[in-house]
C-alpha positions as CSV (number, residue, x, y, z in Angstrom):
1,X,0.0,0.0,0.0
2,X,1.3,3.5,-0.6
3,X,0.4,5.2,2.3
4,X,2.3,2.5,4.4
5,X,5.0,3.2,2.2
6,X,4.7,7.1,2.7
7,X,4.3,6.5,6.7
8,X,8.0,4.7,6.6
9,X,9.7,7.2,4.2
10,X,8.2,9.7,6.9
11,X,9.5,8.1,10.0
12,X,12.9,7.6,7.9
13,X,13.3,11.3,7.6
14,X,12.2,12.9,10.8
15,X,15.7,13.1,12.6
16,X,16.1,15.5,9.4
17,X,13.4,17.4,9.6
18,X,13.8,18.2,13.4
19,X,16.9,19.4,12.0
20,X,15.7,21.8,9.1
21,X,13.2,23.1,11.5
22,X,15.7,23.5,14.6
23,X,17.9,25.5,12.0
24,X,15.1,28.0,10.6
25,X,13.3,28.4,14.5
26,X,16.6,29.9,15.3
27,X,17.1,32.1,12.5
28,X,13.8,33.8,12.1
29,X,13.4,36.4,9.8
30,X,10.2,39.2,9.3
31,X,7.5,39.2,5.9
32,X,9.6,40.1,2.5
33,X,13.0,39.5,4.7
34,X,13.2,35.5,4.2
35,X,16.7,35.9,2.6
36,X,18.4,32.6,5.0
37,X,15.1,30.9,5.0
38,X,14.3,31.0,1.1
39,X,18.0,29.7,0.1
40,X,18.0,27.0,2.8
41,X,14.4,25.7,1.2
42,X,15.8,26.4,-2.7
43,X,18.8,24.4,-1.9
44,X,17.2,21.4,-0.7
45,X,14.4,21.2,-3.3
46,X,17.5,21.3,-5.9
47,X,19.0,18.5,-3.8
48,X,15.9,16.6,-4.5
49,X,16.0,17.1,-8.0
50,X,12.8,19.4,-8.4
51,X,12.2,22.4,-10.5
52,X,13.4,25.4,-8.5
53,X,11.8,28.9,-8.9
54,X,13.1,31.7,-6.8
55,X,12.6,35.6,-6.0
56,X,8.4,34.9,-6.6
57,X,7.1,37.5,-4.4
58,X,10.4,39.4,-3.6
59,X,11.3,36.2,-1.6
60,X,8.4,33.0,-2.3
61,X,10.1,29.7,-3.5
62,X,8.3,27.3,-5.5
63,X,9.6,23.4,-6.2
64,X,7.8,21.6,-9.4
65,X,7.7,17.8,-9.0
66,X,6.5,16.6,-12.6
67,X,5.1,13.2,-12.6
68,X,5.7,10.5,-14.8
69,X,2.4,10.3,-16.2
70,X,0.2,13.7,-16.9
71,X,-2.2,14.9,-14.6
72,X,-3.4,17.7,-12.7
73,X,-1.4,20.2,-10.3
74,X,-1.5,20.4,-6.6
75,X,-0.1,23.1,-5.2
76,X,0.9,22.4,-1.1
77,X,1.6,25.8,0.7
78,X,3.9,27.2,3.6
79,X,4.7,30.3,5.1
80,X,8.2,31.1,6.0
81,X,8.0,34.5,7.7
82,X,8.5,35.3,11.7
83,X,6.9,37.4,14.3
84,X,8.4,40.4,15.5
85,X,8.9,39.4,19.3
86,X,11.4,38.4,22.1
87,X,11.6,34.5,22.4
88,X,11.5,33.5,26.2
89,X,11.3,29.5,25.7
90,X,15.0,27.9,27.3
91,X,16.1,25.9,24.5
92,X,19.6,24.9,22.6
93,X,17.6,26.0,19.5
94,X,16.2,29.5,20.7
95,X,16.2,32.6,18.1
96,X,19.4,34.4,17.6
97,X,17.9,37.2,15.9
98,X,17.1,39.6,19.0
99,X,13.1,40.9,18.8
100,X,12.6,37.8,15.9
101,X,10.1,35.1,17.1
102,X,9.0,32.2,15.0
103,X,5.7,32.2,17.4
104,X,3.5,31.2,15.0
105,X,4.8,28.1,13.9
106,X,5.6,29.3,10.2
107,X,9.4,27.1,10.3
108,X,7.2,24.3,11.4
109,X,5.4,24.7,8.2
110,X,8.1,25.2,5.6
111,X,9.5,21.9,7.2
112,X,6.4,19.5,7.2
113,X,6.2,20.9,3.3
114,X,9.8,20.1,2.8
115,X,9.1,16.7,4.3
116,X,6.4,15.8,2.1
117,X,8.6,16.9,-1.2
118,X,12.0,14.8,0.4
119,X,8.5,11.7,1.0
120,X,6.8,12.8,-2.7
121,X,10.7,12.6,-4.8
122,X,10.6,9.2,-4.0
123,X,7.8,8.4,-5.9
124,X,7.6,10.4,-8.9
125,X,6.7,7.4,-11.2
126,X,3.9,7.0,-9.6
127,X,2.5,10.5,-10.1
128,X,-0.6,11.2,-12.4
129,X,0.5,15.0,-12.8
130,X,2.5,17.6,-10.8
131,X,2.9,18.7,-7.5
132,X,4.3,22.6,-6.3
133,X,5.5,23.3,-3.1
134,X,4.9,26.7,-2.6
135,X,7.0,28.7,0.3
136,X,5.5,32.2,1.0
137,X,7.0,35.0,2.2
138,X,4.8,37.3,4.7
139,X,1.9,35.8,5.8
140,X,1.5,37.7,9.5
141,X,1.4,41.1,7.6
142,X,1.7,41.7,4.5
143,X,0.1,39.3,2.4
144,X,2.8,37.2,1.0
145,X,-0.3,34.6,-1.0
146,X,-1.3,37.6,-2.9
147,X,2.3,38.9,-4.0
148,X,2.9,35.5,-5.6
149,X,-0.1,34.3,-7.5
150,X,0.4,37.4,-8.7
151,X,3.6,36.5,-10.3
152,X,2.3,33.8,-11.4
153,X,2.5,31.1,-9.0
154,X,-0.6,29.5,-10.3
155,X,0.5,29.2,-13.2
156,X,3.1,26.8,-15.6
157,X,1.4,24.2,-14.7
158,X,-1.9,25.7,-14.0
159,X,-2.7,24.6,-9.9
160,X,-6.2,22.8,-10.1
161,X,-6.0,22.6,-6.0
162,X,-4.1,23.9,-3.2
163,X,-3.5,22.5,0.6
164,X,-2.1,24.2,3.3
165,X,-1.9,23.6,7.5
166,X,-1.3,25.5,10.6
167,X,0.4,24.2,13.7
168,X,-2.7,24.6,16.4
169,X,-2.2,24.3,20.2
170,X,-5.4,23.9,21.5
171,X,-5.6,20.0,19.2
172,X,-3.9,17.1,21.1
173,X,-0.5,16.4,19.5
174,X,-0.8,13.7,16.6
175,X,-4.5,14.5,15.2
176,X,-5.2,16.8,12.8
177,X,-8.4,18.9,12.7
178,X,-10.3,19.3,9.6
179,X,-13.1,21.9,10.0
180,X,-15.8,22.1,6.8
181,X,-17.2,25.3,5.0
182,X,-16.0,28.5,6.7
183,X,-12.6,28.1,9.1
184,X,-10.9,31.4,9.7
185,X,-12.4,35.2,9.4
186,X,-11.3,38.2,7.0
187,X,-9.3,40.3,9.4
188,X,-10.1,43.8,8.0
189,X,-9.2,47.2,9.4
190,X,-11.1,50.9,9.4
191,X,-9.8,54.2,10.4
192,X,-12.4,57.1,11.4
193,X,-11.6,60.5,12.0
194,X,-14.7,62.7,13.3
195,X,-13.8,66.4,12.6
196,X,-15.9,69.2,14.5
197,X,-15.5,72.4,16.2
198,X,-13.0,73.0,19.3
199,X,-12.7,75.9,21.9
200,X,-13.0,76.5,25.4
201,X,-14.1,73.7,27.7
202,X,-15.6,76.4,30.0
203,X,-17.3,77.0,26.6
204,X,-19.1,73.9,25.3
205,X,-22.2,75.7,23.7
206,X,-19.8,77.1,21.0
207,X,-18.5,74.1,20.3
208,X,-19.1,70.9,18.4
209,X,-17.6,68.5,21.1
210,X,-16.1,65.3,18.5
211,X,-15.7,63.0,21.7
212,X,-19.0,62.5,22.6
213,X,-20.0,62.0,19.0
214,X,-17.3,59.6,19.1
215,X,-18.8,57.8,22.0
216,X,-22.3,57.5,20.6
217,X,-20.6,55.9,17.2
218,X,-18.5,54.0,19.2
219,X,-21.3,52.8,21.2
220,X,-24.2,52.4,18.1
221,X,-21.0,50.4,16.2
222,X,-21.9,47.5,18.4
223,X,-25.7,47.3,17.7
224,X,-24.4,46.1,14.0
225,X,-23.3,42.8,15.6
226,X,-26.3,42.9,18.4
227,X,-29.4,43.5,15.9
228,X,-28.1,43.5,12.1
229,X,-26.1,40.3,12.1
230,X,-28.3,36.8,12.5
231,X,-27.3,35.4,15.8
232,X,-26.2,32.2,14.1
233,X,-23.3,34.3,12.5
234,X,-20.2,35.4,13.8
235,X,-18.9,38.7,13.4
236,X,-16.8,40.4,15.7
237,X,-16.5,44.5,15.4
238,X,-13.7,46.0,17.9
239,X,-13.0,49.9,18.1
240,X,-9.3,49.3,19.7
241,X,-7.9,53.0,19.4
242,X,-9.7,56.1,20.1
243,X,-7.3,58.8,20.4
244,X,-9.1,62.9,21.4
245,X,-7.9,66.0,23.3
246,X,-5.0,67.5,24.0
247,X,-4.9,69.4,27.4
248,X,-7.9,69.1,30.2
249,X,-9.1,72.6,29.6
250,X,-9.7,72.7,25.3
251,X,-12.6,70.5,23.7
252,X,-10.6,68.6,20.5
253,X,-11.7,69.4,17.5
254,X,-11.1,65.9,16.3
255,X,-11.3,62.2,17.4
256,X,-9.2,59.4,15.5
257,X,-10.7,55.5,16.3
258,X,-9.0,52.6,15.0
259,X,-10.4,48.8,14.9
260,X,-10.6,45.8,13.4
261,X,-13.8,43.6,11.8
262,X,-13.5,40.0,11.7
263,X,-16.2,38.1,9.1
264,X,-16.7,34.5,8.0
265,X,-17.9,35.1,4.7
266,X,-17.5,36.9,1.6
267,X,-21.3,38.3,2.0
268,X,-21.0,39.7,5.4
269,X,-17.7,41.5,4.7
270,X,-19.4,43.4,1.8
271,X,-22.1,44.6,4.2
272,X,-20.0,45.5,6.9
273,X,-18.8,48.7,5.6
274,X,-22.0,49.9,4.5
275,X,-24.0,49.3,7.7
276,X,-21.2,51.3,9.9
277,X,-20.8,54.2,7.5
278,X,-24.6,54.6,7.8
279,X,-24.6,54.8,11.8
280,X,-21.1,57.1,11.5
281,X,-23.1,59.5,8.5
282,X,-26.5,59.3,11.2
283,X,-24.5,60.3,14.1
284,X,-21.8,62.4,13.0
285,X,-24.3,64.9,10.9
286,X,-26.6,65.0,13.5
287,X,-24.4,66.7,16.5
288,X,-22.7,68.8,13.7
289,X,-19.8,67.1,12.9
290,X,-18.3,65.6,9.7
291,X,-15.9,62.4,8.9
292,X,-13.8,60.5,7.1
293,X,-14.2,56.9,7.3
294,X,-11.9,54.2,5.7
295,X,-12.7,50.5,5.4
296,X,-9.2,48.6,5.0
297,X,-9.6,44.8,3.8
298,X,-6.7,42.6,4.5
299,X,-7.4,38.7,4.1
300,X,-10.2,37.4,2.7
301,X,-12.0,34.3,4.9
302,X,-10.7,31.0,4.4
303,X,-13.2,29.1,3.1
304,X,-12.9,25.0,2.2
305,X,-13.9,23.3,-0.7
306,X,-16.0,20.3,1.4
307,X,-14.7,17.6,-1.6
308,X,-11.2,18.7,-0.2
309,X,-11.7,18.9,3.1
310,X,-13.0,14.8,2.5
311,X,-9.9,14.1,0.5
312,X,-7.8,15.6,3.9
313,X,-9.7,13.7,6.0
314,X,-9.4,10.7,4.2
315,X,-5.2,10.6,4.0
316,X,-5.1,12.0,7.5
317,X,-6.9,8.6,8.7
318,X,-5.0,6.1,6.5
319,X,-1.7,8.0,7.7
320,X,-2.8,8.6,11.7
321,X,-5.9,6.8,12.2
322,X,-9.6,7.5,12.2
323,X,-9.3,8.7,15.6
324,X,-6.4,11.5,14.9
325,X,-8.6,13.0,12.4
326,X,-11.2,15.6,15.0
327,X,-13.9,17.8,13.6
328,X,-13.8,21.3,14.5
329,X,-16.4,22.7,16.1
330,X,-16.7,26.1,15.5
331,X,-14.5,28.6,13.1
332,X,-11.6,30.6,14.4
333,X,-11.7,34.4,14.2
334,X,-8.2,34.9,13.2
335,X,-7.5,35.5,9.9
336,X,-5.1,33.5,7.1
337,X,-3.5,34.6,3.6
338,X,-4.2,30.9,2.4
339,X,-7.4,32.6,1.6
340,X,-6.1,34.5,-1.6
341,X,-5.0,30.8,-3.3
342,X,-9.1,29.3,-2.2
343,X,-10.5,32.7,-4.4
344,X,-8.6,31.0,-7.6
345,X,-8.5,27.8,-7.2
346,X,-10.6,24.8,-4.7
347,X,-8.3,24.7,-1.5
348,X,-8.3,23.1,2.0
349,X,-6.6,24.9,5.0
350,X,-6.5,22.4,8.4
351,X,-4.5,22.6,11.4
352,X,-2.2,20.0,12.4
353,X,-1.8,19.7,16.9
354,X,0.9,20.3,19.0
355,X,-0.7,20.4,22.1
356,X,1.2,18.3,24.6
357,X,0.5,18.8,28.5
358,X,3.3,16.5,29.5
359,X,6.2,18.1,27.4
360,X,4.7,21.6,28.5
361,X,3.8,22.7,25.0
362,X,0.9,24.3,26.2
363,X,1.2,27.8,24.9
364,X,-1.2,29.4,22.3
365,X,0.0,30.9,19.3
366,X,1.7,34.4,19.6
367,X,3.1,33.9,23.2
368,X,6.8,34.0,23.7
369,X,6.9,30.7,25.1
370,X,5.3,29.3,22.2
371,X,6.5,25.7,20.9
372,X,5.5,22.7,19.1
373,X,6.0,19.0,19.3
374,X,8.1,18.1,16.9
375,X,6.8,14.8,16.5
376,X,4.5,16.2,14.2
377,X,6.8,17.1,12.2
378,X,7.1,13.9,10.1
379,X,3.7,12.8,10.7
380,X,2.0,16.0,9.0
381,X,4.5,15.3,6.3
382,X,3.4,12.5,5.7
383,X,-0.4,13.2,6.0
384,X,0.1,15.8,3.1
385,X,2.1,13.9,1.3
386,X,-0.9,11.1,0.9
387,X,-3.6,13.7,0.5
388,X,-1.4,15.2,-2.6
389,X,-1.9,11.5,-4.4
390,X,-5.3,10.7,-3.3
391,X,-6.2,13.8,-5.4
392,X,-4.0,13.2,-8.2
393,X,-4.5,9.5,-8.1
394,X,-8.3,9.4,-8.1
């Protein structure tokens, strides 16, 4: 059986890939910056004999494994940027790059796809088409998906699907979680500024005081969620800067607020904008004030193909087990550039665990002491690996 033969090629090369990902974890570099990371992954997808594209996206990497028989493309996706933090985890591996952080698990991901081209190289004759591994460059900020496909990363072959994962702390180590439909929000930004008229505070009748219209918007913002939005959906609308004033005896004349909206699908984030600039228009004109208002939209919502999110599941239980493949329950708000690849082509995005009480790898995601079982290092390998020829197999 070939998935038997991809779960011993896995085990074979996990010393490796503890390695590869020891190496990057303490070299961490920021979005567009990737320089170390993107020539350690170039030179070993040369080593393996793929097709090597470099420089995609300032710094994106991109192996083609052609098969020997035509086919279709998958594409299977990492991210290879850091977080801009101090690491605080006590370990022979820890960052050397002072204020760096790989606290999102990003070297965990460029290794597991490593792993399953060193697994996939050994089996190129029996490929029906091609596989890419696709290393990104800036997935916490600035949108290192986007950059690429539009260089052409989707392209020569054409990708028919892409696969991605996420280490996730809060899934026991060794399962995967596979979560259908909707999985992660659009993390989008605004920016209001209320303008109005400033003076004396021993004065307020002459003025046009832009903090308390500020309070009422920032207060009739949150009726959106409460009485527009169907309580079966999830959106979450957070004001998280609101800036005024300048001494205790002068009324502003402006007020800046900040904040982000989170959305699960495409519909929601197109109303979003539209229902708070008609409570900010309402309120602002109506005390005398005027506005500028800017909607900012970052990631689209990750959003699985279901057929794909069944292909997943299945190689996840032929490589761990029925019982290492979990459901998930309920969507995450947090946002996810995999998103940009599932608006051009049918995509799956699922998370793979790390959560391990008794080697205290309990942290979430974005904490300093942040860390991951490397156990699953191989094993996600592997489970990517197998759903790459179930789909191109079938």
């Amino acid at each position: 059986m070939l998935e038997q033969k991809i779960i011993e090629k896995s085990k074979e090369i996990q010393d490796e890939l503890v390695a590869i990902r020891r190496d990057i974890h303490s070299n961490p570099e920021v979005g567009l910056k990737e320089k170390r990371t993107s020539e350690l992954v170039a030179k070993k997808l040369e080593e393996l004999g793929l097709e090597v594209q470099t420089n995609i996206g300032i710094t994106g990497v991109i192996g083609i494994l052609r098969g020997k028989n035509p086919g279709k493309t998958v594409l299977l996706r990492a991210d290879m940027d850091c977080l801009e933090m101090e690491e605080l985890n006590d370990v022979q591996y820890k960052s050397k790059n002072k204020g760096l952080m790989h606290a999102c698990g990003h070297d965990a991901h460029t290794t597991w796809v490593l792993g399953a081209a060193m697994i996939l190289s050994q089996f190129k004759d029996e490929i029906n088409g091609n596989i890419k591994f696709l290393f990104q460059p800036a997935e916490e900020t600035l949108g290192g998906a986007d950059r690429m496909i539009k260089q052409g990363a989707l392209e020569n072959p054409a990708v028919d699907t892409a696969i991605g994962a996420h280490v996730w702390p809060i899934v026991e180590s060794g399962k995967i979680g596979i979560k259908y439909d909707s999985m992660m929000a659009a993390p989008d930004m605004f920016k209001l500024t209320i303008y109005a008229k400033g003076g004396h505070a021993a004065e307020p009748h002459n003025c046009t005081d832009p903090i308390s219209i500020g309070c009422q918007v920032y207060t009739a913002l949150q009726t959106i969620v409460s009485r527009k939005v169907n309580p079966i959906d999830s959106v979450v609308l957070s004001v998280t800067m609101f800036n005024a004033g300048s001494a205790h005896n002068i009324i502003a004349d402006r007020v800046e607020m900040v904040g982000s909206v989170r959305t699960l699908t495409n519909e929601m984030r197109e109303k979003m904008p539209k229902w708070m600039e008609q409570i900010i228009k309402g309120i602002t004109e109506a005390n005398g004030g005027t506005y500028k208002f800017e909607y900012i939209p970052y990631y689209p919502p990750v959003i699985n193909n279901n057929d794909m999110v069944k292909l997943v599941k299945e190689a996840g239980q032929k490589i761990l087990g029925t019982d290492n493949v979990v459901e998930l329950a309920v969507p995450t708000m947090g946002g996810e550039d995999f998103s940009y690849f599932q608006q051009k082509v049918p995509g799956v995005f699922f998370v793979v665990g790390t959560y391990n009480e008794e080697k205290g790898l309990v942290n979430p995601l974005h904490n300093p002491k942040f860390n991951i079982d490397e156990d699953i290092l191989h094993k996600a390998a592997a489970v990517l690996a197998e759903a790459a020829m179930l789909y191109l197999n079938k």
